[in-house]
C-alpha positions as CSV (number, residue, x, y, z in Angstrom):
1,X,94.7,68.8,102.8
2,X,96.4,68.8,106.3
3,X,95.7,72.3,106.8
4,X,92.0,72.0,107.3
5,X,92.9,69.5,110.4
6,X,95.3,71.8,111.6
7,X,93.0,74.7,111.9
8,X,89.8,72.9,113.3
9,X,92.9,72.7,116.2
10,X,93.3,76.0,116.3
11,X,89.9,77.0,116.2
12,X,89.2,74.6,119.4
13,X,92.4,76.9,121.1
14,X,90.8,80.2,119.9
15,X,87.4,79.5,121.3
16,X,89.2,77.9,124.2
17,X,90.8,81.4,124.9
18,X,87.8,83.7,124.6
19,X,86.2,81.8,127.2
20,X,88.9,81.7,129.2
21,X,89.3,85.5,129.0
22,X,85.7,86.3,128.9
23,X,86.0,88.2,125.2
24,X,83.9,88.2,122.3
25,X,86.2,87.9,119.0
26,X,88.8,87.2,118.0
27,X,90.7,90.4,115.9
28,X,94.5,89.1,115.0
29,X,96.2,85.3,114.8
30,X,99.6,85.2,114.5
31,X,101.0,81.2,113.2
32,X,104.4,79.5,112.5
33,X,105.1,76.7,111.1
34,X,108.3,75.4,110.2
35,X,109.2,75.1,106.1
36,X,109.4,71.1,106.8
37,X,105.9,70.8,107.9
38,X,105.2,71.8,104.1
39,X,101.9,73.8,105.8
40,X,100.4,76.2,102.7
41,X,99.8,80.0,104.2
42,X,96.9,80.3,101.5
43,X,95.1,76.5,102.3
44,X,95.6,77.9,106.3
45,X,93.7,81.3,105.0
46,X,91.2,79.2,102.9
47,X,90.3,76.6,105.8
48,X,90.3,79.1,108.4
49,X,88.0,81.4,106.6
50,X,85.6,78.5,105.9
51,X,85.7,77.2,109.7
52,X,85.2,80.5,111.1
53,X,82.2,82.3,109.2
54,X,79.6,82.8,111.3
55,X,81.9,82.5,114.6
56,X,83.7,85.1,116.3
57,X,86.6,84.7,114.6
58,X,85.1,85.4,111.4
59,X,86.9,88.4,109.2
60,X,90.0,88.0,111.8
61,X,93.6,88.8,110.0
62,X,96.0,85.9,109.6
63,X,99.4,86.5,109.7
64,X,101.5,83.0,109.0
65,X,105.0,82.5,109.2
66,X,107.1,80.1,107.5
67,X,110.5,78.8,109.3
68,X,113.0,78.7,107.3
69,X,114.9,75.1,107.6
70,X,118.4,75.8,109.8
71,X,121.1,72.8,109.9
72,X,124.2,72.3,111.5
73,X,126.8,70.1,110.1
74,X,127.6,67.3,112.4
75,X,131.1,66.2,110.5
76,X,132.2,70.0,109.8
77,X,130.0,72.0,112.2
78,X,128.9,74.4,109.2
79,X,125.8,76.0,110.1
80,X,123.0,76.6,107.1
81,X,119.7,78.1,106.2
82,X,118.4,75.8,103.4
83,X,115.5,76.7,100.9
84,X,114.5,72.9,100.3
85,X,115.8,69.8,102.8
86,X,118.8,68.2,101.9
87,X,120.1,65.6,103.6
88,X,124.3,66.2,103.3
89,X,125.8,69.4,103.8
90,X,126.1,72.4,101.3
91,X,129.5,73.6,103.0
92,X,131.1,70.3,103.0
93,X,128.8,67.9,101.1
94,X,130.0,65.0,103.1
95,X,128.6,65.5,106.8
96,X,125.2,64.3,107.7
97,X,122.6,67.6,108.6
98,X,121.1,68.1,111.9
99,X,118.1,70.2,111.7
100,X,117.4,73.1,114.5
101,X,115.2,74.8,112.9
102,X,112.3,74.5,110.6
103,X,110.9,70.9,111.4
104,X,107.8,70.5,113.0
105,X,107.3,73.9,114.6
106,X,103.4,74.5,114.2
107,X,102.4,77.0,117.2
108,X,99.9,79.7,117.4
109,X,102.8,82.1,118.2
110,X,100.2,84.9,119.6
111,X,96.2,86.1,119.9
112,X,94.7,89.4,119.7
113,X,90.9,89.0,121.0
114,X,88.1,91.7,122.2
């Protein structure tokens, strides 16, 4: 379970911020993560709730996005938003994807603390 690595990170950045702001708690975190990076919202929500009790991040909201994967054909120039990773594309199923979107995006996109 990556997830539980990823949001020991997090939790160093968190308690990184109240200091750095002087506040007490930590109320709203807002995550992305692009689809590639095949991050599960409920193992974040499961880890995080485990790593935080007793903190002052404890009962915080969660709000994680998913990226969806966006490709642009380098034969045709097609541009897609794909469900799963394919590696030729849907348009012209010859041309070799480039992905632009979706990869390895993993980013605390914004904080709400007291």
């Amino acid at each position: 379970m990556h997830e539980l690595a990823i949001v020991e990170s997090i939790m160093e950045t968190l308690l990184e911020q109240l200091e750095i702001n002087n506040c007490s708690r930590i109320l709203t975190i807002k995550l992305e993560f692009g689809a590639m990076t095949a991050v599960m919202p409920a193992a974040i929500d499961f880890a995080f709730e485990a790593l935080s009790k007793g903190g002052p991040a404890e009962g915080a909201k969660i709000e994680t996005t998913i990226i969806p994967i966006k490709a642009v054909c380098i034969d045709c120039g097609a541009k897609s938003t794909l469900d799963d990773y394919v590696p030729f594309c849907p348009k012209c199923h010859d041309g070799v994807l480039q992905i632009i979107q979706g990869r390895d995006e993993m980013r605390i996109a914004s904080i709400e603390i007291q």
